[in-house]
Jmol script that loads the backbone (N, CA, C; Angstrom):
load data "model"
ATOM      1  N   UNK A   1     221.394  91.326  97.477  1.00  0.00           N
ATOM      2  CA  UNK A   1     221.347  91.741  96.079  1.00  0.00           C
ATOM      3  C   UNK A   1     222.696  91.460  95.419  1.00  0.00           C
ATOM      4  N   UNK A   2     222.871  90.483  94.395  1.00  0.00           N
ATOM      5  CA  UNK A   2     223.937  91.003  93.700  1.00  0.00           C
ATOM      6  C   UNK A   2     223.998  91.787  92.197  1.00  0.00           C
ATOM      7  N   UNK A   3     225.258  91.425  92.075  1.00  0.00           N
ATOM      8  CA  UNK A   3     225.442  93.004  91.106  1.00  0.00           C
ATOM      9  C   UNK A   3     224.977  92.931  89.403  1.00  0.00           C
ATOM     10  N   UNK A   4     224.128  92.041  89.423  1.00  0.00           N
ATOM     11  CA  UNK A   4     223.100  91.894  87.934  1.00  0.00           C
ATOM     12  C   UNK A   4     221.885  92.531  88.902  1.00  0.00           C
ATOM     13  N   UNK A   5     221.547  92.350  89.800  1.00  0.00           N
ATOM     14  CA  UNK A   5     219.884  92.743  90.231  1.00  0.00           C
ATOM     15  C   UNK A   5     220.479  94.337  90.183  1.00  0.00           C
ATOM     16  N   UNK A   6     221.328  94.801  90.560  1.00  0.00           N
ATOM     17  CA  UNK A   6     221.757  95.930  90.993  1.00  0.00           C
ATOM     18  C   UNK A   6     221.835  96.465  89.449  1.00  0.00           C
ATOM     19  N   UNK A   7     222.455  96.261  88.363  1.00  0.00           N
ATOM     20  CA  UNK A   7     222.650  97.193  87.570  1.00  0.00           C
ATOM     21  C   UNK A   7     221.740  96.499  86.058  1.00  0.00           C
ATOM     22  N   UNK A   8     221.010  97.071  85.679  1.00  0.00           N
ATOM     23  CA  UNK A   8     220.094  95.887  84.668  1.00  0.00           C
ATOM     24  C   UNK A   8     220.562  96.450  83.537  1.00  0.00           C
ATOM     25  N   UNK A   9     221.000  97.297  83.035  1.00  0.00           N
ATOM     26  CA  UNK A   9     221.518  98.030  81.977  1.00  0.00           C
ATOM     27  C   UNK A   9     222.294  98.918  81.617  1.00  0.00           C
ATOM     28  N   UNK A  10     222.984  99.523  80.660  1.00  0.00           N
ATOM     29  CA  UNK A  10     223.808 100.251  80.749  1.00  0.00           C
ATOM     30  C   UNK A  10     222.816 101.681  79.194  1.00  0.00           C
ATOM     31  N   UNK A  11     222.532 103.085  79.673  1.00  0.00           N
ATOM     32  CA  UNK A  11     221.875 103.849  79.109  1.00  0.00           C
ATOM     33  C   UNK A  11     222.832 104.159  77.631  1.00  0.00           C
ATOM     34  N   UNK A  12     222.803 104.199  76.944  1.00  0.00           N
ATOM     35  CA  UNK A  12     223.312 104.146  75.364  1.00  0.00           C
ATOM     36  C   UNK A  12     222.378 105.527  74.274  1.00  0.00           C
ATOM     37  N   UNK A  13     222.636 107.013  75.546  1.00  0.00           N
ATOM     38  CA  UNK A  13     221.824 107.750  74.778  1.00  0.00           C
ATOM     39  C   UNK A  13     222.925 108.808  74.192  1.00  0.00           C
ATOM     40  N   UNK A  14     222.169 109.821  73.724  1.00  0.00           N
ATOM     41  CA  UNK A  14     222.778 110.844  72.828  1.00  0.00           C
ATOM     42  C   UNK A  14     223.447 111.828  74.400  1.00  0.00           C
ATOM     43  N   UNK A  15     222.217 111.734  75.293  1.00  0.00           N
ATOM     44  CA  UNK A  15     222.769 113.139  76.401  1.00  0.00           C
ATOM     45  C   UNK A  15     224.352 112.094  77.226  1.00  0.00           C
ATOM     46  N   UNK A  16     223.872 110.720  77.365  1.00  0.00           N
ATOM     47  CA  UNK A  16     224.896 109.882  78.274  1.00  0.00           C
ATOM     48  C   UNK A  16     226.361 109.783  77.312  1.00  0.00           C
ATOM     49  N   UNK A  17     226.456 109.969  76.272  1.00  0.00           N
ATOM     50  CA  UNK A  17     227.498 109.851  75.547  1.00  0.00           C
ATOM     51  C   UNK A  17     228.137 111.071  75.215  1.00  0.00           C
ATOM     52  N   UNK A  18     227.455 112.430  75.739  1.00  0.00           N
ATOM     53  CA  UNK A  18     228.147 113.652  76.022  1.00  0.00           C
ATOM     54  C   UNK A  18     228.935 113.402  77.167  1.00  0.00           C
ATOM     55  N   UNK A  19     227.983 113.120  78.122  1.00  0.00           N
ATOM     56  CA  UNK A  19     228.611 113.214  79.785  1.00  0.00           C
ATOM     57  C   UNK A  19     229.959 112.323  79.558  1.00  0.00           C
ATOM     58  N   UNK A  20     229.999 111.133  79.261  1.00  0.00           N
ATOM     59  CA  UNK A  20     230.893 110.343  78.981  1.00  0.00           C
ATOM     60  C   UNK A  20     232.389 111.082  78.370  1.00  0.00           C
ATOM     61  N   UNK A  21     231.959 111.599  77.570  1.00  0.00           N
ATOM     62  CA  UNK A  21     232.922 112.827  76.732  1.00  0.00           C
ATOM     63  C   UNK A  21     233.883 113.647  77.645  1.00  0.00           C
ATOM     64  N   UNK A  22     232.703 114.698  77.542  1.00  0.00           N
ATOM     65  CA  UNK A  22     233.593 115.492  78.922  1.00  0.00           C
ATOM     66  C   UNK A  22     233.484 115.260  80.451  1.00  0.00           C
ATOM     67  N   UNK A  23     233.287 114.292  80.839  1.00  0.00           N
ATOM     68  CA  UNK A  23     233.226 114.390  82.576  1.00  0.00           C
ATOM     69  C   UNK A  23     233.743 112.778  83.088  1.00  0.00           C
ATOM     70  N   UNK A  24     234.081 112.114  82.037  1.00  0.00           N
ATOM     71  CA  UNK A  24     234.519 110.416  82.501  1.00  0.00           C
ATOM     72  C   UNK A  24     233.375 109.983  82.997  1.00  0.00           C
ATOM     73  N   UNK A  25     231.816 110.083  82.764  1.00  0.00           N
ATOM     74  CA  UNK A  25     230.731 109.859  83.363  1.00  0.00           C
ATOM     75  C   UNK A  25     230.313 108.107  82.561  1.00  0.00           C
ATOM     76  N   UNK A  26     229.626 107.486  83.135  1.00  0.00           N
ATOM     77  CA  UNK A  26     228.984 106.684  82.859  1.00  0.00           C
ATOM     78  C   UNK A  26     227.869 106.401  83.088  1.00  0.00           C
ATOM     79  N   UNK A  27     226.580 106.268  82.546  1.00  0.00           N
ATOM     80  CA  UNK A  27     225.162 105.960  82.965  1.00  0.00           C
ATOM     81  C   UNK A  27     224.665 104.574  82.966  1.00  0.00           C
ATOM     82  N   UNK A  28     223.851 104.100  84.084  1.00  0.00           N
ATOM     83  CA  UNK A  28     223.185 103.175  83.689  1.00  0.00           C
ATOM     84  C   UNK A  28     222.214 103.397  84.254  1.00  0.00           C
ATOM     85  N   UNK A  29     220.839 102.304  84.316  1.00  0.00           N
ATOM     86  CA  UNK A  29     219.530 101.846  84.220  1.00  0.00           C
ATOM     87  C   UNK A  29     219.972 100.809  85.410  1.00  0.00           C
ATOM     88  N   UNK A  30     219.896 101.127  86.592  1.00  0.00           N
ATOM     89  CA  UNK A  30     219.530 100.617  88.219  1.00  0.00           C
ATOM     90  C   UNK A  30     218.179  99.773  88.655  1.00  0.00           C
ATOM     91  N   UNK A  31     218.344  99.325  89.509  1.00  0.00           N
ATOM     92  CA  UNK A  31     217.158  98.628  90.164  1.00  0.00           C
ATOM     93  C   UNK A  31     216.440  99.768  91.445  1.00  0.00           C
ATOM     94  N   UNK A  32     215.329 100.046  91.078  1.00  0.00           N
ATOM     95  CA  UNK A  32     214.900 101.534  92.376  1.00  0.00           C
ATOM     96  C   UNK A  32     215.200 101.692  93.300  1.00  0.00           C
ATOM     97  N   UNK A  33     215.400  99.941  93.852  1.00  0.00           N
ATOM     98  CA  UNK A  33     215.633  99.688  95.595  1.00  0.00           C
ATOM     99  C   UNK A  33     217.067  99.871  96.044  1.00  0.00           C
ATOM    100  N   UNK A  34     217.554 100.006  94.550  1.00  0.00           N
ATOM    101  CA  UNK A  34     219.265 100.068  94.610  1.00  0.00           C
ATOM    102  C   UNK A  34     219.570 101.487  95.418  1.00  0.00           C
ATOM    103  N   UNK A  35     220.711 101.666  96.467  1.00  0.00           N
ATOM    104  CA  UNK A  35     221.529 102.856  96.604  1.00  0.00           C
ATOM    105  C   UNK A  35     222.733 102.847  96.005  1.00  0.00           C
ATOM    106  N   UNK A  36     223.067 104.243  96.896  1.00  0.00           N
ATOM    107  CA  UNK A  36     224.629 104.275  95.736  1.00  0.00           C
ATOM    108  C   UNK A  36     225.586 103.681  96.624  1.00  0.00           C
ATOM    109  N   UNK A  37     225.873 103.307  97.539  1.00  0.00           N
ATOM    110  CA  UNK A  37     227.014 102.008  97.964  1.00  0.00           C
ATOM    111  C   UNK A  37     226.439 100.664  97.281  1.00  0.00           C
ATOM    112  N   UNK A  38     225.644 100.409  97.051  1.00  0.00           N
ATOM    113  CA  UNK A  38     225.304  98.982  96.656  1.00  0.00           C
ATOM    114  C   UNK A  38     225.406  99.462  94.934  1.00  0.00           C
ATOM    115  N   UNK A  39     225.102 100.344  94.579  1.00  0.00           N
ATOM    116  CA  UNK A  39     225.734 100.856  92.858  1.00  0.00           C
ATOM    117  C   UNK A  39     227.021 100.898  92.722  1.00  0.00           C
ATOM    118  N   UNK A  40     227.630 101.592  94.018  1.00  0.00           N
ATOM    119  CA  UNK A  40     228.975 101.709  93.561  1.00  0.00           C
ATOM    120  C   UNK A  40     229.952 100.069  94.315  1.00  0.00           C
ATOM    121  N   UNK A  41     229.299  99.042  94.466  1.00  0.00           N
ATOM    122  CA  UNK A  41     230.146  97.543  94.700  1.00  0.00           C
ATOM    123  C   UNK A  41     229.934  97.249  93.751  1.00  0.00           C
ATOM    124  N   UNK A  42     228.255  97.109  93.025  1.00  0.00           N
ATOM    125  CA  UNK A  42     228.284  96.503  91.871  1.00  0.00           C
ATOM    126  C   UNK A  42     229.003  96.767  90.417  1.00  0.00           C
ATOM    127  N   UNK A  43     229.416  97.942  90.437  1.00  0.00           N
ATOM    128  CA  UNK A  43     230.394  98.406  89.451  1.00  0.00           C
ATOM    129  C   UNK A  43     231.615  98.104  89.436  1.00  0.00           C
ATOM    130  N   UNK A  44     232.197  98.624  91.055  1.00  0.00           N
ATOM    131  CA  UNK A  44     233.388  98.232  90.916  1.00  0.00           C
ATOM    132  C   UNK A  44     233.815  96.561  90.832  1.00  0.00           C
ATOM    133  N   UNK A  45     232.590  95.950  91.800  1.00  0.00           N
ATOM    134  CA  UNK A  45     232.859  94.601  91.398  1.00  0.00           C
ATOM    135  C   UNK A  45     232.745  94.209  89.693  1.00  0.00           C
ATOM    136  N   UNK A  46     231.982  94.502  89.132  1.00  0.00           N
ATOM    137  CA  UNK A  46     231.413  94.014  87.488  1.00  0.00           C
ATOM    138  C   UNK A  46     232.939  94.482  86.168  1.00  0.00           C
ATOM    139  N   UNK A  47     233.258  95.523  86.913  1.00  0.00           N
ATOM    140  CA  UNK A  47     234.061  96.658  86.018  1.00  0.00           C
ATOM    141  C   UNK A  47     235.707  96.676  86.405  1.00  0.00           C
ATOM    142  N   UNK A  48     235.813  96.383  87.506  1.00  0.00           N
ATOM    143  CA  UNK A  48     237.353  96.863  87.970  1.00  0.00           C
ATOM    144  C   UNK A  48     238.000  98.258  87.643  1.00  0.00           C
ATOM    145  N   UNK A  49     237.006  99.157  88.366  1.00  0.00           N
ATOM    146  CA  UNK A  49     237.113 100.402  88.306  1.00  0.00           C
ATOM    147  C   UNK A  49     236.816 101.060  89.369  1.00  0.00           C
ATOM    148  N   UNK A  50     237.519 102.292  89.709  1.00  0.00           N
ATOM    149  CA  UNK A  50     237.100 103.276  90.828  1.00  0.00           C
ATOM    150  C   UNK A  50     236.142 104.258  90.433  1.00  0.00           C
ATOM    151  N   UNK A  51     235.266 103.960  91.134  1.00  0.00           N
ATOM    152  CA  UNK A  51     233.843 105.012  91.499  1.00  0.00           C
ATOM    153  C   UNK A  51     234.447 105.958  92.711  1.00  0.00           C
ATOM    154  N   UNK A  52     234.925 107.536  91.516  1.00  0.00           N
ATOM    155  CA  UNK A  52     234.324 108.632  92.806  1.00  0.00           C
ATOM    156  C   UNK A  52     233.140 109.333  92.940  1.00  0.00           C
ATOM    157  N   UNK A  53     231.952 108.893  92.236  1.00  0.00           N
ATOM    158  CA  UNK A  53     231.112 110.124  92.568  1.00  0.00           C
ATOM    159  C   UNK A  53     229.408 109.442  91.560  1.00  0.00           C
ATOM    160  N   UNK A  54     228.408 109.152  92.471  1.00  0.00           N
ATOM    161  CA  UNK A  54     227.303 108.966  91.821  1.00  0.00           C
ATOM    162  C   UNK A  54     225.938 109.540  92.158  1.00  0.00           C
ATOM    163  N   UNK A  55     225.238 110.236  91.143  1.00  0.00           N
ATOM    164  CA  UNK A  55     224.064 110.788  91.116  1.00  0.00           C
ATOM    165  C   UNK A  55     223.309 109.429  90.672  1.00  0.00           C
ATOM    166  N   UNK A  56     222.187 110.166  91.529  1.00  0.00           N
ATOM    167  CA  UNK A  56     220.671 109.206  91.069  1.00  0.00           C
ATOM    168  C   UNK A  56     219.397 109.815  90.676  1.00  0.00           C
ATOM    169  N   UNK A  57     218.570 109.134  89.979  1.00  0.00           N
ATOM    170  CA  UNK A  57     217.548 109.932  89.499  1.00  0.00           C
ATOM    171  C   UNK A  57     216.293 108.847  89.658  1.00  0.00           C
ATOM    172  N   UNK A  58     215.113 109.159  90.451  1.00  0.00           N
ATOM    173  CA  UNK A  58     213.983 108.533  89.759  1.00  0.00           C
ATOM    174  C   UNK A  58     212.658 108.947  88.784  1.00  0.00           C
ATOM    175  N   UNK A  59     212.657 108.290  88.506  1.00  0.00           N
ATOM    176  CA  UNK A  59     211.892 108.444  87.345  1.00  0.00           C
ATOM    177  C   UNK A  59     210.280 108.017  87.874  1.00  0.00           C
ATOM    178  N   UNK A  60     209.150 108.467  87.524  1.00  0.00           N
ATOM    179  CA  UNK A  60     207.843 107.906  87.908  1.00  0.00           C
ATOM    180  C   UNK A  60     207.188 107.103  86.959  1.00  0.00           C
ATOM    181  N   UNK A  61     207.168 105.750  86.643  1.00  0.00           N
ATOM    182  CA  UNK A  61     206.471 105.855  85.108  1.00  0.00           C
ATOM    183  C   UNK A  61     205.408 106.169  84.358  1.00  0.00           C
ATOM    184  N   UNK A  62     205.255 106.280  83.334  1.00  0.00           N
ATOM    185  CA  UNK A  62     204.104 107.343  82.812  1.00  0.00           C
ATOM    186  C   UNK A  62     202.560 106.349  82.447  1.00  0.00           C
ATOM    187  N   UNK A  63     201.873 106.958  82.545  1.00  0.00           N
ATOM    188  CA  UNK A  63     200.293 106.322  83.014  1.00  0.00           C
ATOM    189  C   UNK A  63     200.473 105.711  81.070  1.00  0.00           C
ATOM    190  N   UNK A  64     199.294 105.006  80.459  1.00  0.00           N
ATOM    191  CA  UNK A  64     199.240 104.814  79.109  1.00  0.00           C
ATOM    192  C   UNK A  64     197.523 104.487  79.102  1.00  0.00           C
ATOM    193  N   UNK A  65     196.993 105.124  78.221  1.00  0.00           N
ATOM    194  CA  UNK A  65     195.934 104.288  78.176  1.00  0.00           C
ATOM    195  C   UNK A  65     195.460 103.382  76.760  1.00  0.00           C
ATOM    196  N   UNK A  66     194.754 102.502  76.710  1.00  0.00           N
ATOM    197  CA  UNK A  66     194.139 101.610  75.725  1.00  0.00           C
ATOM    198  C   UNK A  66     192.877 101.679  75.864  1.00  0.00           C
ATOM    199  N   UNK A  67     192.183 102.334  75.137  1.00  0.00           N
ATOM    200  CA  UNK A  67     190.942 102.490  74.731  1.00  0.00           C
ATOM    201  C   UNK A  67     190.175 102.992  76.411  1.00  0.00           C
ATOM    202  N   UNK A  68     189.388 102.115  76.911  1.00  0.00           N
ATOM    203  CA  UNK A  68     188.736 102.092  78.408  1.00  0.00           C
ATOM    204  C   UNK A  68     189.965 101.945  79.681  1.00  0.00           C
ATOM    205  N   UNK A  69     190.196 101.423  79.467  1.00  0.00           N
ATOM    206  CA  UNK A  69     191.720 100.615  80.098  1.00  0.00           C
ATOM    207  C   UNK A  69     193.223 101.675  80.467  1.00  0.00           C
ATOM    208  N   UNK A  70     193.408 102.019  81.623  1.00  0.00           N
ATOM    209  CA  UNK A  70     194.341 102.638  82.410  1.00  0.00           C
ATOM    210  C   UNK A  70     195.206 101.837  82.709  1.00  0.00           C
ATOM    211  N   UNK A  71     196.596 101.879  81.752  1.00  0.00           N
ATOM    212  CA  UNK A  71     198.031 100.964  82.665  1.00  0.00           C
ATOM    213  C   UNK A  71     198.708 102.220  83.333  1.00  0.00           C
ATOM    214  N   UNK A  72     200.070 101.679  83.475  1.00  0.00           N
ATOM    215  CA  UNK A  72     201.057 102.169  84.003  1.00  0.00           C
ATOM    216  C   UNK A  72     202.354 101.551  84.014  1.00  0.00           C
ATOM    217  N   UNK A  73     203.098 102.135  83.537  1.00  0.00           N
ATOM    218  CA  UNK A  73     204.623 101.870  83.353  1.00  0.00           C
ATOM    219  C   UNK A  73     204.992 101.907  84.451  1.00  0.00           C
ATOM    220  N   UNK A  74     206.437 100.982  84.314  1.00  0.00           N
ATOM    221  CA  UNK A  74     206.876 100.623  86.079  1.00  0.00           C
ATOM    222  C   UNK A  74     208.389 101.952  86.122  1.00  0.00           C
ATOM    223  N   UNK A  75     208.346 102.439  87.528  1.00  0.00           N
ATOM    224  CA  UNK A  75     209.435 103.316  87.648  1.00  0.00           C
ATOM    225  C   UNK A  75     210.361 103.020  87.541  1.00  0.00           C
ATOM    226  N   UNK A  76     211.318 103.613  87.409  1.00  0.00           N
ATOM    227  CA  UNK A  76     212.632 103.343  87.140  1.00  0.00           C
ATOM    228  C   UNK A  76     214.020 104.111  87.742  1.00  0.00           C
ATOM    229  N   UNK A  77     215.125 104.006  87.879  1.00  0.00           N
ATOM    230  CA  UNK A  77     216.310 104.535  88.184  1.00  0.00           C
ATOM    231  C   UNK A  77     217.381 105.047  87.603  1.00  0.00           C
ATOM    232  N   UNK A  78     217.748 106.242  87.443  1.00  0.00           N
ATOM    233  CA  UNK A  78     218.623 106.040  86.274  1.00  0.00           C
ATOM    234  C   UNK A  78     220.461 106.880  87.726  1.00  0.00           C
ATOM    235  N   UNK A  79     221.084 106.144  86.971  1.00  0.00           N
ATOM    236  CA  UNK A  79     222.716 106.350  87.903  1.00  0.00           C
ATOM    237  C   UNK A  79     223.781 106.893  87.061  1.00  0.00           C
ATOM    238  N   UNK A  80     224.032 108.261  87.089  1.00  0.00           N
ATOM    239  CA  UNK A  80     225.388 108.696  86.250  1.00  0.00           C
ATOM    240  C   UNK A  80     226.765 108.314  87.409  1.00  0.00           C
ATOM    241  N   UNK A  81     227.302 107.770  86.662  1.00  0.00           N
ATOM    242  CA  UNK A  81     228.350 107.361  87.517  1.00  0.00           C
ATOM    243  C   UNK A  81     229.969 108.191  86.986  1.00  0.00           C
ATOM    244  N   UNK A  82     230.569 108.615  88.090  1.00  0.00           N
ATOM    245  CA  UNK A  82     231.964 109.119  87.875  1.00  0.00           C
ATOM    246  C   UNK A  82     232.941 108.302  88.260  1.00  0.00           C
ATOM    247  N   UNK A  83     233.736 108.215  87.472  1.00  0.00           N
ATOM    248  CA  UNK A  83     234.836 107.618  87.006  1.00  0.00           C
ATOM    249  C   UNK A  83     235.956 108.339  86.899  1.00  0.00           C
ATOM    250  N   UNK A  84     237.255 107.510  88.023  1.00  0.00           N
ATOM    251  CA  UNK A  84     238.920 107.737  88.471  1.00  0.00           C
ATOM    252  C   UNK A  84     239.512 108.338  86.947  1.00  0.00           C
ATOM    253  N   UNK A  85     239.970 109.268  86.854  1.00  0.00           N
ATOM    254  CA  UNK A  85     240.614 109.538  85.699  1.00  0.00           C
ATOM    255  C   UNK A  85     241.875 108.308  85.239  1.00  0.00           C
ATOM    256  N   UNK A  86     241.243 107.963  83.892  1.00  0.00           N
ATOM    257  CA  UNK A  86     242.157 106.883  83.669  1.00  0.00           C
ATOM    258  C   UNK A  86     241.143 105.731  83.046  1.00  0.00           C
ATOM    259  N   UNK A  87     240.323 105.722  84.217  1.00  0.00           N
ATOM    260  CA  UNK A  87     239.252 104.227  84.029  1.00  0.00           C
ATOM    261  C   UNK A  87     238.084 104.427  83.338  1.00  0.00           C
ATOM    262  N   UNK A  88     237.975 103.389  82.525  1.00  0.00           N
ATOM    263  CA  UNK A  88     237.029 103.589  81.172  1.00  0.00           C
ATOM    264  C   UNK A  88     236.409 102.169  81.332  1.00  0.00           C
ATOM    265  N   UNK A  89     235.119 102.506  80.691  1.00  0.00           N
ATOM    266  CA  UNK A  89     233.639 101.242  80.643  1.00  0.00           C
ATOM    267  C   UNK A  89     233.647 101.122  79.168  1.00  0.00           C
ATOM    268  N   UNK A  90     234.127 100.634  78.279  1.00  0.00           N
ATOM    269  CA  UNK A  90     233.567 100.468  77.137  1.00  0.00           C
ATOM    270  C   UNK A  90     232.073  99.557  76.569  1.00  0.00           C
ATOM    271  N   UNK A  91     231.311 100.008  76.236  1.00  0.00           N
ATOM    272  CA  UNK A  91     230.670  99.167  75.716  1.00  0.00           C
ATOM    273  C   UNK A  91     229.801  98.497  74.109  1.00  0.00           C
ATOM    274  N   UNK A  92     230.512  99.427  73.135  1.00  0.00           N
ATOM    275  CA  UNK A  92     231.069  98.730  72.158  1.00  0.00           C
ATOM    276  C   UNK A  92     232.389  99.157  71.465  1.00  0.00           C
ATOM    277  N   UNK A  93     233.045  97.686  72.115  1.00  0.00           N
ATOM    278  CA  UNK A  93     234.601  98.056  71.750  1.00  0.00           C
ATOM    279  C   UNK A  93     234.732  97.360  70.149  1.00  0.00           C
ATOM    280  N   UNK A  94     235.831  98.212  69.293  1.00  0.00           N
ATOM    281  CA  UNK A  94     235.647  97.820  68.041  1.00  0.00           C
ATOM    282  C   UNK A  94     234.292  97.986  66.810  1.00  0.00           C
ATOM    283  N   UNK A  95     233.152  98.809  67.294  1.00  0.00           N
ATOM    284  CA  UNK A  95     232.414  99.039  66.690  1.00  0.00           C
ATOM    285  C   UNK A  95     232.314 100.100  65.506  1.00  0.00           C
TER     286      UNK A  95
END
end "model"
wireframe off; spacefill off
backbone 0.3
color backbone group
């Protein structure tokens, strides 16, 4: 795996931009099969930053229906990541 399969997004919400605030946290949107040593290379490789500390979460995705017709959303991962006091992820700088 490398570290695009590993991290597909970075979460850009109202709760992830608290954590960010007070705790040096960072969130992203993982690959399911991902763990947290293979989360925490792909960061530090992508970022040049020290990872002390990562939670994981899965998610189940939620059924949908269309008329007769039963889908299903695909699961997902979500990774709050902690961050060395000091080291920062920006992701819109100058905005």
């Amino acid at each position: 795996m490398n570290h695009d399969s590993v991290i597909l997004s970075p979460l850009v919400t109202e709760k992830s931009t608290l954590a960010g605030g007070k705790g040096n946290q960072v969130v992203f949107k993982v690959a399911p099969q991902a763990g947290k040593d293979k989360i925490r290379e792909a960061i530090e490789g992508m970022f040049k930053v020290t990872v002390l500390k990562i939670r994981t979460i899965n998610f189940l995705g939620k059924e949908r229906r269309r008329g007769r017709s039963i889908g299903r959303q695909r699961n997902w991962k979500k990774a709050y990541v902690t961050l060395k006091e000091g080291d920062k992820i920006e992701f819109f700088e100058g905005v």
